[in-house]
N, C-alpha and C positions, 0 to 999 in steps of 0.2 A: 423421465420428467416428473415422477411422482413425488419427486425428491423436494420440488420447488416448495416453497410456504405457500400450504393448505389454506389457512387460516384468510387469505385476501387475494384478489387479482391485482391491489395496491402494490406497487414499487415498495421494495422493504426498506431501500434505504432513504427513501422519500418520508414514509413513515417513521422512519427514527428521527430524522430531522425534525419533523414536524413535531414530533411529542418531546423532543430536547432528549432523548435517548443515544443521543448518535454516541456522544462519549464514552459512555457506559459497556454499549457495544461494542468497540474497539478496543476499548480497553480489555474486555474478556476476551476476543478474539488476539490479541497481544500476548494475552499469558499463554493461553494454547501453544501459541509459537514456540513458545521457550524450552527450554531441556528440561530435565527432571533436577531439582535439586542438588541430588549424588553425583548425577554424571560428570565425567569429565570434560571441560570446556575446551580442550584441544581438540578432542574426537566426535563431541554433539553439541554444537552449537545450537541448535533446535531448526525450527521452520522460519525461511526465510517471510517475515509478514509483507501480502502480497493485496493489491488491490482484487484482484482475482480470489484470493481466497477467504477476504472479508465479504465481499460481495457470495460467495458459495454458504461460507459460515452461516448468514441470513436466509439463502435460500435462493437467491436472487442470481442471476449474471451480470455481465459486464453493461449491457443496455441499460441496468437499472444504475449504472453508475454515471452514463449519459446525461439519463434524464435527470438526477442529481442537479448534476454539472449543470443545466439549465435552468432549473427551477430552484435551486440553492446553491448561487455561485458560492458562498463564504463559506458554508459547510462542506463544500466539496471539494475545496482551496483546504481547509481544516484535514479534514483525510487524508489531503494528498500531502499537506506537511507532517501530520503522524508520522504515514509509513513511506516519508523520505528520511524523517529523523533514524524510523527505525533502519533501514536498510543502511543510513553510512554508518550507523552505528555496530553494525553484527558481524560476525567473524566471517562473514563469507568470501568467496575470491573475488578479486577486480575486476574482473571479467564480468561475472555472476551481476555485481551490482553497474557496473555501467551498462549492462543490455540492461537490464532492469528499471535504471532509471532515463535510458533514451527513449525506451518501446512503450514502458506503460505510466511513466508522469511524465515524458512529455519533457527531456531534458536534449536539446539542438533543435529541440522544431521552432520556425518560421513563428514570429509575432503577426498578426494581424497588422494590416497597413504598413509595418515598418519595414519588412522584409527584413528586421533585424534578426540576429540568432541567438537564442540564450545560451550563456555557458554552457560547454558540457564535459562533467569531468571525466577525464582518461587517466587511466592509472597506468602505469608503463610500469611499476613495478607494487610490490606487497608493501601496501602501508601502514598495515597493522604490524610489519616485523622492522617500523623505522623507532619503535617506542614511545607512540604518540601518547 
C-alpha cells in the first residue's frame, strides 16, 4: 500500500478532474501503453490501456474510478470513451477485447429503468485479419 499517492488522501482522479488535468494524464498513460518505436507490430503490440491501469498509473484503484463516475459523470463518460477507442482500436484478440469491454466499461449491462441491453460486440472471428 505504500505505493498509493503520498501526496493526498484526495481521490487522484477526482483531482485531475478537478484541475482540467484528466487529459493530459491519459494521454501520458496512452503512450506507456505502446511498443517501442523499433519493434515489431506483429509480435508487440504494447499494453492493452486498461481502466485498471490508468487508475494504478495515478496511484489510485478502481474505487477512485467510482467515485469519479459520481462526482463527474462527463469526465468519467470522457475516460471511458478514451480507452474504448483505444481497445477496438489495438492489435489485441477478440476475445481479449470483448471480456474487456463487457466486465470493465460496462458493455451488455442493464440500463437503469429500461431493462433495456446495450449492444455488445462479439467477434466470432479476427477482425483485424478482414482488412479493415
Amino acid at each position: 500500500m505504500s505505493e498509493l499517492n503520498p501526496k493526498s488522501n484526495r481521490n487522484a482522479l477526482i483531482q485531475a478532474a478537478c484541475d482540467g488535468a484528466l487529459p493530459k494524464k491519459i494521454k501520458k498513460y496512452l503512450t506507456s501503453c505502446r511498443p517501442p518505436p523499433d519493434s515489431d507490430p506483429k509480435k508487440d503490440s504494447g499494453r492493452l490501456p486498461t481502466l485498471a491501469g490508468f487508475c494504478s498509473s495515478l496511484g489510485c484503484g478502481l474505487q477512485a474510478a467510482a467515485e469519479l463516475e459520481q462526482e463527474y459523470p462527463l469526465e468519467f463518460d470522457y475516460l471511458c470513451a478514451v480507452l474504448e477507442d483505444e481497445a477496438l482500436n489495438s492489435a489485441k484478440s477478440p476475445t481479449l477485447l470483448n471480456h474487456y469491454l463487457k466486465e470493465r466499461l460496462r458493455y451488455g449491462e442493464k440500463v437503469d429503468g429500461g431493462g433495456d441491453v446495450i449492444p455488445q460486440p462479439i467477434f466470432e472471428h479476427d477482425i483485424l485479419e478482414d482488412g479493415a
